[in-house]
OpenMM code with the backbone's topology and positions (N, CA, C; nanometers):
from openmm import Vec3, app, unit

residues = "UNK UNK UNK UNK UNK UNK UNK UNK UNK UNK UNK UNK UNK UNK UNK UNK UNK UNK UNK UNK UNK UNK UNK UNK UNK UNK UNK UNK UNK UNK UNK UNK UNK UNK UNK UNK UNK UNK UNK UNK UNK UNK UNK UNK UNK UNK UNK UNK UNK UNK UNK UNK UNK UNK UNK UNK UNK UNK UNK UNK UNK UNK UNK UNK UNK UNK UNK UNK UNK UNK UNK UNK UNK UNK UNK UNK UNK UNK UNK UNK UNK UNK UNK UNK UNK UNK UNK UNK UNK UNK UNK UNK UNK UNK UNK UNK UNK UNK UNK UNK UNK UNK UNK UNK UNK UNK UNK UNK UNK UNK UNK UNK UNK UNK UNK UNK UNK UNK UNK UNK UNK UNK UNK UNK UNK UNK UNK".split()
positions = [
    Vec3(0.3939, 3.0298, -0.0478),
    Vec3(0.2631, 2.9661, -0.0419),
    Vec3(0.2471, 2.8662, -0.1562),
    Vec3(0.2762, 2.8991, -0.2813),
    Vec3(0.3022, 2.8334, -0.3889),
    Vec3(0.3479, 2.6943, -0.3753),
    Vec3(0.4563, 2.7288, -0.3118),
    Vec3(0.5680, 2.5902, -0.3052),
    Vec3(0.4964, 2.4984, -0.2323),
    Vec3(0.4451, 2.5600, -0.1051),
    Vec3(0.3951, 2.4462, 0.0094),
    Vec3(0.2717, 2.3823, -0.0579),
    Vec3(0.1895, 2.4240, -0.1457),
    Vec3(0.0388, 2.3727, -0.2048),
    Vec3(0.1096, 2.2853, -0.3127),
    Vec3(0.2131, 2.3500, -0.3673),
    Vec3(0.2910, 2.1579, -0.4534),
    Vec3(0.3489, 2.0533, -0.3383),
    Vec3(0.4051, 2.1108, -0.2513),
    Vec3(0.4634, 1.9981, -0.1827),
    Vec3(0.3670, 1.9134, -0.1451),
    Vec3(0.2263, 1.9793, -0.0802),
    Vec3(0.1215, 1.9251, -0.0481),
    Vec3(0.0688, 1.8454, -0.1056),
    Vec3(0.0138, 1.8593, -0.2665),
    Vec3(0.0224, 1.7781, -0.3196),
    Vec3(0.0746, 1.7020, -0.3893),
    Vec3(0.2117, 1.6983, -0.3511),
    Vec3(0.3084, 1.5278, -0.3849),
    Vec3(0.2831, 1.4760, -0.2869),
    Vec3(0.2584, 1.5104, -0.1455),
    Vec3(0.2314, 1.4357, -0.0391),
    Vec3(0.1012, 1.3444, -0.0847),
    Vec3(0.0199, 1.4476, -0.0883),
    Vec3(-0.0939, 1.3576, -0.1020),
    Vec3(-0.1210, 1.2251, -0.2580),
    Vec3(-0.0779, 1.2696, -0.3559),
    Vec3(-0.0267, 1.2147, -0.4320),
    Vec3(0.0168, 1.0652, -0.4146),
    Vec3(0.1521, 1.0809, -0.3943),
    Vec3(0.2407, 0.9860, -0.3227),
    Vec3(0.1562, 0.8801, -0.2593),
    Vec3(0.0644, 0.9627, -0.1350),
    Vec3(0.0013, 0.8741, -0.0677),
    Vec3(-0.0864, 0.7408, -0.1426),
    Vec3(-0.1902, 0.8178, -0.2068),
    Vec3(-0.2914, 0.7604, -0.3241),
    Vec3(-0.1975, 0.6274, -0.4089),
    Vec3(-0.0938, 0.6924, -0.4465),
    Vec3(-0.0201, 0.5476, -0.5101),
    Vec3(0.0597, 0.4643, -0.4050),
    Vec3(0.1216, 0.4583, -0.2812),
    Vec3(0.1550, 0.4104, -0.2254),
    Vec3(0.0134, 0.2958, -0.1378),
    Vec3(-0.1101, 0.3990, -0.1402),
    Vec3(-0.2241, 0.2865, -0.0710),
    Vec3(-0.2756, 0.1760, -0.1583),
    Vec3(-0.2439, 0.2137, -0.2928),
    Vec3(-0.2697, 0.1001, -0.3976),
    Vec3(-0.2214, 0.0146, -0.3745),
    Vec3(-0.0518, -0.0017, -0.3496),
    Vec3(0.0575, -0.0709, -0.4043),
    Vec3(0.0697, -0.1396, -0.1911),
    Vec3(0.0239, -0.0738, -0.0740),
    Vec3(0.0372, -0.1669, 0.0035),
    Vec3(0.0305, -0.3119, 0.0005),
    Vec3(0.0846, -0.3558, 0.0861),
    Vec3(0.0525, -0.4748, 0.1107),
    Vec3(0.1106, -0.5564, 0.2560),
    Vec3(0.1438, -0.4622, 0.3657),
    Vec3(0.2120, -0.5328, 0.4588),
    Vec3(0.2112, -0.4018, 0.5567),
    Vec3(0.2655, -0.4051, 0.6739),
    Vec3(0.2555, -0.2860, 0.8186),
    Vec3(0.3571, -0.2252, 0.7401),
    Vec3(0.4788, -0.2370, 0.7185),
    Vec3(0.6281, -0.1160, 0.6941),
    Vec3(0.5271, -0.0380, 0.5558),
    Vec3(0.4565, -0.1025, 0.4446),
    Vec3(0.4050, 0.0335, 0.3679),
    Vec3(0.3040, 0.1113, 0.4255),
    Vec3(0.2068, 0.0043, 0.5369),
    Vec3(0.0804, 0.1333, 0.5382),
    Vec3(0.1844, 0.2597, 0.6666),
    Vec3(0.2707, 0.2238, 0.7524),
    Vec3(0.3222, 0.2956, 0.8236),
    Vec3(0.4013, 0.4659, 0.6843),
    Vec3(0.4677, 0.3810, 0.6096),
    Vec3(0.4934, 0.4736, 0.5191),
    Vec3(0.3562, 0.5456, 0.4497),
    Vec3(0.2833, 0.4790, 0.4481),
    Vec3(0.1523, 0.6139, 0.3934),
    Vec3(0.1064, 0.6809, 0.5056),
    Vec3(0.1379, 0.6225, 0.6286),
    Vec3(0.0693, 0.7247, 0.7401),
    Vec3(0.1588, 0.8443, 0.7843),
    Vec3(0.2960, 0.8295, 0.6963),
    Vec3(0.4110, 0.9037, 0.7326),
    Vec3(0.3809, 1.0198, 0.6818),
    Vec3(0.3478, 0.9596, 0.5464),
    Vec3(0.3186, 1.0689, 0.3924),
    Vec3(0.2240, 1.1261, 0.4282),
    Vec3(0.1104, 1.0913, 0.4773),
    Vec3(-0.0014, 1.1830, 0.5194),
    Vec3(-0.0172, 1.2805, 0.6513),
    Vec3(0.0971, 1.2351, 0.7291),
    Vec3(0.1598, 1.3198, 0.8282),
    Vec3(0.2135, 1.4618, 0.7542),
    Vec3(0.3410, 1.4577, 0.7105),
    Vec3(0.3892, 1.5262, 0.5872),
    Vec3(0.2737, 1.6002, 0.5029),
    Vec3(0.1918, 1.5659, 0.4433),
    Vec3(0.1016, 1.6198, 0.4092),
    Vec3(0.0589, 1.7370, 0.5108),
    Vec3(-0.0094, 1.6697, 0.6472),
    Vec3(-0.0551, 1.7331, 0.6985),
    Vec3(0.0175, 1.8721, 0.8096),
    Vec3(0.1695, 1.8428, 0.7786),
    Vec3(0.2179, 1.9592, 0.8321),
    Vec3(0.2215, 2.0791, 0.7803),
    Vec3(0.1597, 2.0924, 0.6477),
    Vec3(0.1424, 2.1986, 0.5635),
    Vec3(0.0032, 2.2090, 0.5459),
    Vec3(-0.0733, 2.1646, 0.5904),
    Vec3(-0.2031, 2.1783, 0.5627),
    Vec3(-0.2957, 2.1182, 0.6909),
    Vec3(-0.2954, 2.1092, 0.8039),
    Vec3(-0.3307, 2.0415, 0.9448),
    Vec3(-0.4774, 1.9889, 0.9582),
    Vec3(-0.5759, 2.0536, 0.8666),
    Vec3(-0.6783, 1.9927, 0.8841),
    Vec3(-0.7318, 1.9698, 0.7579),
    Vec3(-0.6626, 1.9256, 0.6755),
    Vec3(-0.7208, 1.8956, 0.5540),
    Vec3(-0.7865, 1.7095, 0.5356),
    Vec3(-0.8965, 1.7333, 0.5134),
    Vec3(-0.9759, 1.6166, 0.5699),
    Vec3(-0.9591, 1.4789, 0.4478),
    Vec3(-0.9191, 1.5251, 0.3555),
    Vec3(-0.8798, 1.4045, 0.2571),
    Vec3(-0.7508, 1.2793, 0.3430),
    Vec3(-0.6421, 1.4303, 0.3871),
    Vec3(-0.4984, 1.3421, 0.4352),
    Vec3(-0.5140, 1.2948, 0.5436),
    Vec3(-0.6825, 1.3511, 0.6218),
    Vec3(-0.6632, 1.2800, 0.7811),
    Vec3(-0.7096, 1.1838, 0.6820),
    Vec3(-0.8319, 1.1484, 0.6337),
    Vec3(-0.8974, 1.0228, 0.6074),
    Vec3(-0.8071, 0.9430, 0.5751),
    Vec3(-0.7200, 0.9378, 0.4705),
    Vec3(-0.6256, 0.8545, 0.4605),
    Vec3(-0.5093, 0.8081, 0.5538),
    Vec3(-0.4838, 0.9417, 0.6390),
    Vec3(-0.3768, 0.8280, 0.7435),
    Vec3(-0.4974, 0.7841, 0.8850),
    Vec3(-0.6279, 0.7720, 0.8626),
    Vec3(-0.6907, 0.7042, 0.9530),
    Vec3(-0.7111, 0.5954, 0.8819),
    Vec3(-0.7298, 0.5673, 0.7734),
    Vec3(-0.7026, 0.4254, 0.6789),
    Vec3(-0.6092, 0.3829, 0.6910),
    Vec3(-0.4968, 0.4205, 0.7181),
    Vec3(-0.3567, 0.3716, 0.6951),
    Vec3(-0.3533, 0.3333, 0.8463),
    Vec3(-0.3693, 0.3995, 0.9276),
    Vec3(-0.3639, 0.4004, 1.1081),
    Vec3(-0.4758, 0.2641, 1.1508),
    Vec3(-0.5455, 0.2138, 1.0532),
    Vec3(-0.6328, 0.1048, 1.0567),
    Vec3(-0.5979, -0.0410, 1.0325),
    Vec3(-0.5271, -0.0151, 0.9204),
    Vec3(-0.4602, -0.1189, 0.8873),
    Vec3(-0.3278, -0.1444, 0.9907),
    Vec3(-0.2735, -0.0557, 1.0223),
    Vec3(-0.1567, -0.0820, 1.1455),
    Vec3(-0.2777, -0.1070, 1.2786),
    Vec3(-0.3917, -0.1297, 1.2919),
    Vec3(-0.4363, -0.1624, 1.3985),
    Vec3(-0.4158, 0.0017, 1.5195),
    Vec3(-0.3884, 0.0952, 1.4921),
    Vec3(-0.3873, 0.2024, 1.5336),
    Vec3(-0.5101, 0.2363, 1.5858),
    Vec3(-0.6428, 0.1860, 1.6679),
    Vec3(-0.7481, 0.2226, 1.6401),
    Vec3(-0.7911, 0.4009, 1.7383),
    Vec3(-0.7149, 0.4341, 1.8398),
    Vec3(-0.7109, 0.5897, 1.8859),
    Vec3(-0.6750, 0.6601, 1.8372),
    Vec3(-0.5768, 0.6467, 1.7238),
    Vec3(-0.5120, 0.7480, 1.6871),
    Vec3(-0.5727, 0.7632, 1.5279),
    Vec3(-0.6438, 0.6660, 1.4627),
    Vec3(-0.7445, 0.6653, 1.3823),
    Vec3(-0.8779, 0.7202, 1.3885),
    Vec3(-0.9167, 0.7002, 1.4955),
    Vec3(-1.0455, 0.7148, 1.6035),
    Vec3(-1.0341, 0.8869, 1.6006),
    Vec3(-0.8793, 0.9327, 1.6245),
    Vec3(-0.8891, 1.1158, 1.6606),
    Vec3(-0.8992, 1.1402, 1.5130),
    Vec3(-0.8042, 1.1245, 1.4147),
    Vec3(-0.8599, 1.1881, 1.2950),
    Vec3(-0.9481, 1.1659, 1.2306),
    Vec3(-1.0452, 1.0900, 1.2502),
    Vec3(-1.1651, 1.0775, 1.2060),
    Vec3(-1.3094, 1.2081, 1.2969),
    Vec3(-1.2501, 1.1770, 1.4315),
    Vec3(-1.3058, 1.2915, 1.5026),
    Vec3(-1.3040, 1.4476, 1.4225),
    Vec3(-1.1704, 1.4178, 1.4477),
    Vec3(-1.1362, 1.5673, 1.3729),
    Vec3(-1.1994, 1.6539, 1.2449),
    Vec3(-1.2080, 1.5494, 1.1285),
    Vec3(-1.2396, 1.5493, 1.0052),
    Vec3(-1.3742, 1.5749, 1.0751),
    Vec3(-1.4918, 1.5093, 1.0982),
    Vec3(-1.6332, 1.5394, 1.1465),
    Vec3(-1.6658, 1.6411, 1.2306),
    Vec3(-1.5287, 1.7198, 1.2771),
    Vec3(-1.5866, 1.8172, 1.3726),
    Vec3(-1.5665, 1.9175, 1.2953),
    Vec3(-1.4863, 1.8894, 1.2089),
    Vec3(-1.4793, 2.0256, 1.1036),
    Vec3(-1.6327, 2.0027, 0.9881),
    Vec3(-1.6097, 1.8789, 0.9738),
    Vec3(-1.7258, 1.8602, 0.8267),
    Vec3(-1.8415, 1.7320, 0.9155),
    Vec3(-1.9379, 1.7217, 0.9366),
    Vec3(-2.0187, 1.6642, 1.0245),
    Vec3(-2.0743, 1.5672, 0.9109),
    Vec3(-2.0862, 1.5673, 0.8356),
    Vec3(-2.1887, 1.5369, 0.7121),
    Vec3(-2.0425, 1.4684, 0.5988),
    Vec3(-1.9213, 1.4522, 0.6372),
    Vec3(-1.8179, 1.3855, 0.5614),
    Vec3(-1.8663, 1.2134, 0.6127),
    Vec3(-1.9523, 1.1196, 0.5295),
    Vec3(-2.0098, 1.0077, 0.5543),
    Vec3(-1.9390, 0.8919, 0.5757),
    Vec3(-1.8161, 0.9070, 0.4575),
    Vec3(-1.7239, 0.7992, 0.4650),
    Vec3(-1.6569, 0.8378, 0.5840),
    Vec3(-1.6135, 0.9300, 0.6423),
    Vec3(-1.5437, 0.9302, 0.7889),
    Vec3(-1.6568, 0.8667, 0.8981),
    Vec3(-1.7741, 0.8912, 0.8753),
    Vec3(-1.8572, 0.8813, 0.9793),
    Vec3(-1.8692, 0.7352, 0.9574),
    Vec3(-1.9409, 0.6653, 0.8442),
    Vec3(-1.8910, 0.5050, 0.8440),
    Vec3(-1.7167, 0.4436, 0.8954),
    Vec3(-1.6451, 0.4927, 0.8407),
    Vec3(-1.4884, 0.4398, 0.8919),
    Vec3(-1.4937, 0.4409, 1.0340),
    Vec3(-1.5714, 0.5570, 1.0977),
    Vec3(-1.5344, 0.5720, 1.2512),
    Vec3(-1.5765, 0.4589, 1.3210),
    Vec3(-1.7076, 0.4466, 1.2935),
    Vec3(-1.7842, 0.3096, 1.3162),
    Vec3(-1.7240, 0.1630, 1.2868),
    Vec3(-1.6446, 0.1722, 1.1984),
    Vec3(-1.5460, 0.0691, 1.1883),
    Vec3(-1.4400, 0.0553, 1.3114),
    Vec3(-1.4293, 0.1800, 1.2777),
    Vec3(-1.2743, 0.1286, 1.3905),
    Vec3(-1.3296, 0.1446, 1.5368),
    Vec3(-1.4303, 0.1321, 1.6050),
    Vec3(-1.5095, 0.1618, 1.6815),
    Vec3(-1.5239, 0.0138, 1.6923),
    Vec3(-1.5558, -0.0672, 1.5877),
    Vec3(-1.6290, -0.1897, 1.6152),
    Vec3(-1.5247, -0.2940, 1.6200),
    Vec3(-1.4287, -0.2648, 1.5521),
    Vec3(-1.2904, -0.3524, 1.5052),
    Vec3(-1.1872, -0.3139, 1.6631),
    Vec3(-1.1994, -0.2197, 1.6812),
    Vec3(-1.1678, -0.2115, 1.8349),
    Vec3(-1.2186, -0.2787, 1.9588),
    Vec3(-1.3457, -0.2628, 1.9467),
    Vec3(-1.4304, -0.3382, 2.0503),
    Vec3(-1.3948, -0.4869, 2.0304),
    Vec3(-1.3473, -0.5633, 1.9153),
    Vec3(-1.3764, -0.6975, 1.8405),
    Vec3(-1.2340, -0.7268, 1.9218),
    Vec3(-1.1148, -0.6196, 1.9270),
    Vec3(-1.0114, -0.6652, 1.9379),
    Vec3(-0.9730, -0.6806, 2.0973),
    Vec3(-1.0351, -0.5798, 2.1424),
    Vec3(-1.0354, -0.5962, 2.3060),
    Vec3(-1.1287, -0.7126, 2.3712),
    Vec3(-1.2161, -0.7713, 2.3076),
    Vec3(-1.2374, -0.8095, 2.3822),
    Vec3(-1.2039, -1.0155, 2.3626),
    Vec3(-1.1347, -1.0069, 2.2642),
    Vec3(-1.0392, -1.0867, 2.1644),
    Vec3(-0.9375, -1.0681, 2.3164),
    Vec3(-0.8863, -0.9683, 2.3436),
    Vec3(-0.7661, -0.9509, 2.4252),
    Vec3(-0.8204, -1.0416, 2.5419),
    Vec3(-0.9401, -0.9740, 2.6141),
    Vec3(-0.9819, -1.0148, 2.7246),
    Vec3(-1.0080, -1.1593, 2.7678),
    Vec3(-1.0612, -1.2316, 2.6677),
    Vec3(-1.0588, -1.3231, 2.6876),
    Vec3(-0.9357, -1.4299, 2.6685),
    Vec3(-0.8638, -1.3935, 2.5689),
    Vec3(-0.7049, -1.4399, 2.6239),
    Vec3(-0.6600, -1.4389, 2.7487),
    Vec3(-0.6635, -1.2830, 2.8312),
    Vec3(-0.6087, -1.2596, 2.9552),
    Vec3(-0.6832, -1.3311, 3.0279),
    Vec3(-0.7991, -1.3652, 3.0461),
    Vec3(-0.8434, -1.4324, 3.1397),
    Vec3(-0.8389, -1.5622, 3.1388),
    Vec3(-0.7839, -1.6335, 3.0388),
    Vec3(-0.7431, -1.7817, 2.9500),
    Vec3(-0.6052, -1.8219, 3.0871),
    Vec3(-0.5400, -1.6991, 3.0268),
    Vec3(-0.3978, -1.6977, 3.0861),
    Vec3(-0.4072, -1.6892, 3.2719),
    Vec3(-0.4941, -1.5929, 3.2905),
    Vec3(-0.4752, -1.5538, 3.4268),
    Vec3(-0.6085, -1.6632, 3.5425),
    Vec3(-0.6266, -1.7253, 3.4839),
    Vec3(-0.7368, -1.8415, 3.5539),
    Vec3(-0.6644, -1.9603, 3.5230),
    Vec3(-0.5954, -1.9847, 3.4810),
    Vec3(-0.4858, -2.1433, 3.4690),
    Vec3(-0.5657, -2.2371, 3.3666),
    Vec3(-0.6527, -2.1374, 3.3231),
    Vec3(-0.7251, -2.2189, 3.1834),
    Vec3(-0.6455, -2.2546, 3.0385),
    Vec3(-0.5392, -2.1868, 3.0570),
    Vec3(-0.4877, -2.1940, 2.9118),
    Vec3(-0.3997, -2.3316, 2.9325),
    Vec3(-0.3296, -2.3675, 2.8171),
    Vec3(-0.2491, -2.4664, 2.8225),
    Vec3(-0.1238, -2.4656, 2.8832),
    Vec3(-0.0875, -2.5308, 2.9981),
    Vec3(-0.0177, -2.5285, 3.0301),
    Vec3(0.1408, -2.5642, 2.9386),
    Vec3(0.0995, -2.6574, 2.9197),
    Vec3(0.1654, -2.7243, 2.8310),
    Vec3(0.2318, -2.6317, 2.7058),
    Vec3(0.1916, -2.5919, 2.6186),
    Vec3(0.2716, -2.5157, 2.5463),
    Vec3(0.3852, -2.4168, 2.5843),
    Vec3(0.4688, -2.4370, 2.4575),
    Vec3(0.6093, -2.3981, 2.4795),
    Vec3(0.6149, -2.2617, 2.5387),
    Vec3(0.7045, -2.2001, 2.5970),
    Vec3(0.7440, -2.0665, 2.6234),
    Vec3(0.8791, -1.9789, 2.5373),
    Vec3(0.7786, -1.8679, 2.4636),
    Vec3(0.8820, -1.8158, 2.3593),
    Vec3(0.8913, -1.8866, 2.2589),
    Vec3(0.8472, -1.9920, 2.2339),
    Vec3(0.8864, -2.0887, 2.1046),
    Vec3(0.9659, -2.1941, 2.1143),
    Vec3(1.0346, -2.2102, 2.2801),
    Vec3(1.1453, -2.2956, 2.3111),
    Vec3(1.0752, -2.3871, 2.3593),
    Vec3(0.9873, -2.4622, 2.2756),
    Vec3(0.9502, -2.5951, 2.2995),
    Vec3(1.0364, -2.6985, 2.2520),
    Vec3(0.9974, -2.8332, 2.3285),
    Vec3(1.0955, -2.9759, 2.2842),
    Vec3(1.1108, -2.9650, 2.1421),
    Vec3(1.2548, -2.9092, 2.0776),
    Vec3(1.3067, -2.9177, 1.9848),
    Vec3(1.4043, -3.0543, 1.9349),
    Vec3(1.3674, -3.1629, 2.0159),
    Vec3(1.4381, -3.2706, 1.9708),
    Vec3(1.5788, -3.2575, 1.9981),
    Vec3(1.6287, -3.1661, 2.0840),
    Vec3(1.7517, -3.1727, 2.1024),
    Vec3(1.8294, -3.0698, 2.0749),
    Vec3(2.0068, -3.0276, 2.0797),
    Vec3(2.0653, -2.9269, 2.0736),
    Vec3(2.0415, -2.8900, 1.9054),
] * unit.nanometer
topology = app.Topology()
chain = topology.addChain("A")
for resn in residues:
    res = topology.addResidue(resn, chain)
    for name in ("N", "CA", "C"):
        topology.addAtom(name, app.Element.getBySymbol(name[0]), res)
């Protein structure tokens, strides 16, 4: 029992300095790893969801952010910063779908440009 409550917290640890030092998808994926890890020794501990639903945010993860935030509030109802974050990724979701939608319908009504390249293999001036 001992061992697993240190491992636990190097996990969580780890995490805290690794969310400082992000700056790109391959680290926040590595803090959502660490807080995975974390959480296999400890499954509902609501600090390590919060943080890999931060981390699951920044990768644009917004369901799988969306459940541990659930989670955390169904255990603790009154945890505020989960209940604001949820609302984030709630709204940053909605922002992004419908960001999507109107692309797809750009594309699928012959509204978009025809003209632009496909894949990037536009007139390159030659071989």
């Amino acid at each position: 029992r001992e061992v697993a409550d240190v491992k636990f917290a190097f996990h969580l640890n780890k995490v805290a300095c690794l969310q400082k030092l992000a700056s790109g998808p391959d680290d926040w994926r590595t803090v959502a790893n660490e807080c995975s890890a974390a959480l296999e020794i400890k499954s509902a501990h609501a600090k390590a969801l919060y943080r890999r639903a931060n981390a699951l945010m920044q990768l644009r993860e917004w369901d799988e952010a969306r459940r541990d935030l659930q989670r955390i509030l169904a255990d603790d109802p009154g945890f505020a910063k989960a209940k604001a974050r949820l609302v984030q990724v709630i709204e940053c979701q909605r922002a992004e779908d419908q960001k999507s939608k109107g692309v797809y319908s750009k594309m699928f009504s012959g509204k978009g440009n025809t003209d632009a390249p496909v894949l990037g293999l536009g007139d390159s001036g030659g071989k």
